[in-house]
C-alpha positions in Angstrom: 51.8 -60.3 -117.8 51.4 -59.7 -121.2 51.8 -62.6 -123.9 53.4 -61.9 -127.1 53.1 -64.8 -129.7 53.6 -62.9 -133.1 57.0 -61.0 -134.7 57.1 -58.9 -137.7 60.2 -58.9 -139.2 61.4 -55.2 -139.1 58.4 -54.0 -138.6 57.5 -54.6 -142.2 54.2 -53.5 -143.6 53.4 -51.2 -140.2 52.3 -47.6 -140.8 54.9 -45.5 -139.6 52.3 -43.6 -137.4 51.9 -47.1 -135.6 55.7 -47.7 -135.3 55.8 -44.4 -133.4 53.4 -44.7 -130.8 54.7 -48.3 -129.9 56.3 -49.4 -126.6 59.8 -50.2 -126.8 61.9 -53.2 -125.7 65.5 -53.1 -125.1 67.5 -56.6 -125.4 71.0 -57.8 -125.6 71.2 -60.7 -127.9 71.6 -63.8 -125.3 67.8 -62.8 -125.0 66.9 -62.2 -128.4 68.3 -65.5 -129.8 65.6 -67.4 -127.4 61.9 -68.4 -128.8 60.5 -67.7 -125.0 61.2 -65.0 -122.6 60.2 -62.6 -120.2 60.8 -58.7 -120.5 59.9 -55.2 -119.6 58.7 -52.7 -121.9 59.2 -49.1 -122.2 55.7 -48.7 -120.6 56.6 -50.7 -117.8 54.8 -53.5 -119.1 56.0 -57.6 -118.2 55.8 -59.1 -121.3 55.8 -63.4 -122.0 57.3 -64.1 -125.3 56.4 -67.4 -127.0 57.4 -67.5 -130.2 57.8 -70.4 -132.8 60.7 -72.6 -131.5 64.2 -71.2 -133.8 62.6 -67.5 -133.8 65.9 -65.1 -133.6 64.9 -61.7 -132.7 66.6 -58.9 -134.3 66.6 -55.2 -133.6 63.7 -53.1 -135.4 61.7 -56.3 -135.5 58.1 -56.0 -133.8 56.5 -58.0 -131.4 52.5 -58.1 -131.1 51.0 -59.0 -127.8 47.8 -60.5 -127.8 45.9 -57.4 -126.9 47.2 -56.3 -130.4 49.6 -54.0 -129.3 53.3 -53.3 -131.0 56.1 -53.1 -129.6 59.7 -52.5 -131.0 63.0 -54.3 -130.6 65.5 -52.4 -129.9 69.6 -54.3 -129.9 70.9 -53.0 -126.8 74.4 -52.7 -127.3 77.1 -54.9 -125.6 80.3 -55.9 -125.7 81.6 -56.9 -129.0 85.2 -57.5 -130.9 85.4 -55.3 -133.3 87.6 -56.9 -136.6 88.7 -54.4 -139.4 91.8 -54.7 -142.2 94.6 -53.2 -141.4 94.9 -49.9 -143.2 98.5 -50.0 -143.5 99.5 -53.4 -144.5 95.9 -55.0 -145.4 92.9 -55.2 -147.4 89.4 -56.0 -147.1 90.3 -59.6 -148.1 91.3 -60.1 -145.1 87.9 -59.7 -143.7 86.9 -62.3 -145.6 90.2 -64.7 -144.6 88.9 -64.1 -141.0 85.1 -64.7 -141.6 86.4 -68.4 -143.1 88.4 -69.1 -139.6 86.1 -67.9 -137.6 83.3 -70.2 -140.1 85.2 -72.8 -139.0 84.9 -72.8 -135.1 81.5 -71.8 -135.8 81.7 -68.3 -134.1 78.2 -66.3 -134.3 79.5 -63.8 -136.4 78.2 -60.4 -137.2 78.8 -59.5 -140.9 79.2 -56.0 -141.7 80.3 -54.1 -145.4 83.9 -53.2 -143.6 84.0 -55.3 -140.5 83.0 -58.4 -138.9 81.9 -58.5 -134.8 82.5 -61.7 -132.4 81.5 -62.0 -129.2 84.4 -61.3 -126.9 86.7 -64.3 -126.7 90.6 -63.7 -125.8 91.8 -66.8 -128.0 90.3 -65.6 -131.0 91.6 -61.7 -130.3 94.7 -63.4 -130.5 94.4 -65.3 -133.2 92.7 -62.1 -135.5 95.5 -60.2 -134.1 98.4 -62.8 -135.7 96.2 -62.6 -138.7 97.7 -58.8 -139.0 93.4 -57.9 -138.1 92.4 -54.7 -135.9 90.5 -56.1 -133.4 88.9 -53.1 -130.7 86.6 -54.4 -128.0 83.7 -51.9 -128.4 79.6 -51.8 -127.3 77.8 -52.4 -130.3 74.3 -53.9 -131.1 75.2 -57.7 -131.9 73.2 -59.2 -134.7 75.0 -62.0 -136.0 74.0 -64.5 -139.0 71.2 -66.9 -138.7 72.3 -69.3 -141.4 71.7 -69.8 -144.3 68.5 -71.8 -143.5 67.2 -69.4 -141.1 67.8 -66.6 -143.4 64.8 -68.0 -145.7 62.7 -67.9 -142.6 63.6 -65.0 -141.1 65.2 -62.8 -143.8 68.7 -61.0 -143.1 70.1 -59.8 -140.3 70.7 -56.4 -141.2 71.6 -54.5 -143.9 74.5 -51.5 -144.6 72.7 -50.8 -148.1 70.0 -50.7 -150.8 69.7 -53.4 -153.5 67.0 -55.3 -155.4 66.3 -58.9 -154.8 64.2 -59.0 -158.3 64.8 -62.2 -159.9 61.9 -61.9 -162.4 65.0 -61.4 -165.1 66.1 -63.0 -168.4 69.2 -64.3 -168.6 71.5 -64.9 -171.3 72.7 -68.3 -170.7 74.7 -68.9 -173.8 73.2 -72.1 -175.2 73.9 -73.2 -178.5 71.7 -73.0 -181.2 69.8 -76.0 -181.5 70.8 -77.4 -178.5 68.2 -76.9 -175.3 69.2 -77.4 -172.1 66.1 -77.9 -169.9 67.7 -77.7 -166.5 66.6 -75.2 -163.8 68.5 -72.4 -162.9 69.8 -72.0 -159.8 70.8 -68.7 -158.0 73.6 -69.4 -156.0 77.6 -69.5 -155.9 78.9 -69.0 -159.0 75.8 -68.7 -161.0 78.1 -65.9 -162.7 75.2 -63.1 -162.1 74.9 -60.0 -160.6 72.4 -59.5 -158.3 
């Protein structure tokens, strides 16, 4: 067996020479939301994970085994509820309506720019349904949120496009003249800033 103890989120920082010529691992997301587990990898190796206890596992992260060698995650798909606006009668408000409900049972929820994904659960179908929602069971990779806590420690789940996290900005907080207000700045909801 070979031990794995170390994940790089997404493979960041990796050549992609490396990236290529490492093994593969394929796991649904029961398995990838554990901090120890066994597994096979596309070399037919068994591989012991131990990670740090709250580790998620997301595809394209990477795994190093002791020996030093890499090996990618790879989501398998599974099945999933698939949750989009109605095209006739909604909006993609709706999406957001349903993200709040589901918020509320604490549903592991995978957030995507035009549709959200549940694990299957009949009661909720029902419920989105009501909600005048499209919900499609499909196979999809799962990768719901960590949190808002584990997002600081493991970054975000995935991304459907390109932006800039740079925060080394001015901004133009409209302060009175003579009048300084020393506290901090804090990036958050409504700090009334584009990012």
């Amino acid at each position: 067996m070979l031990t794995v103890n170390k994940l790089i989120p997404q493979g960041q920082g990796l050549a992609p020479a490396l990236l290529k010529r490492a093994a593969a691992v394929v796991l649904d997301w029961d398995t990838r939301q554990k901090s120890r587990f066994d597994a096979q990898d596309s070399q037919g190796r068994t591989l012991g994970v131990f990670l740090a206890r709250g580790a998620l596992v997301r595809g394209g992260d990477v795994l190093v085994a002791e020996d030093g060698s890499l090996i990618k995650v790879v989501a398998t798909p599974q099945p999933v509820l698939v949750i989009r606006p109605c095209g006739e009668h909604g909006s993609p408000f709706d999406l957001m309506r349903a993200a709040y409900h589901l918020g509320n049972r604490h549903v592991q929820l995978d957030l995507r720019s035009d549709r959200l994904q549940i694990e299957p659960d009949h009661v909720l179908a029902d419920m989105l349904r009501n909600m005048h929602l499209i919900v499609t069971e499909e196979l999809a990779p799962f990768e719901p949120e960590g949190g808002a806590y584990a997002a600081g420690v493991h970054g975000h789940a995935h991304h459907d496009h390109d932006h800039d996290h740079d925060h080394d900005h001015d901004h133009d907080h409209g302060h009175a003249h003579g009048h300084e207000d020393h506290r901090p700045h804090v990036h958050g909801p409504g700090c009334n800033h584009d990012h």
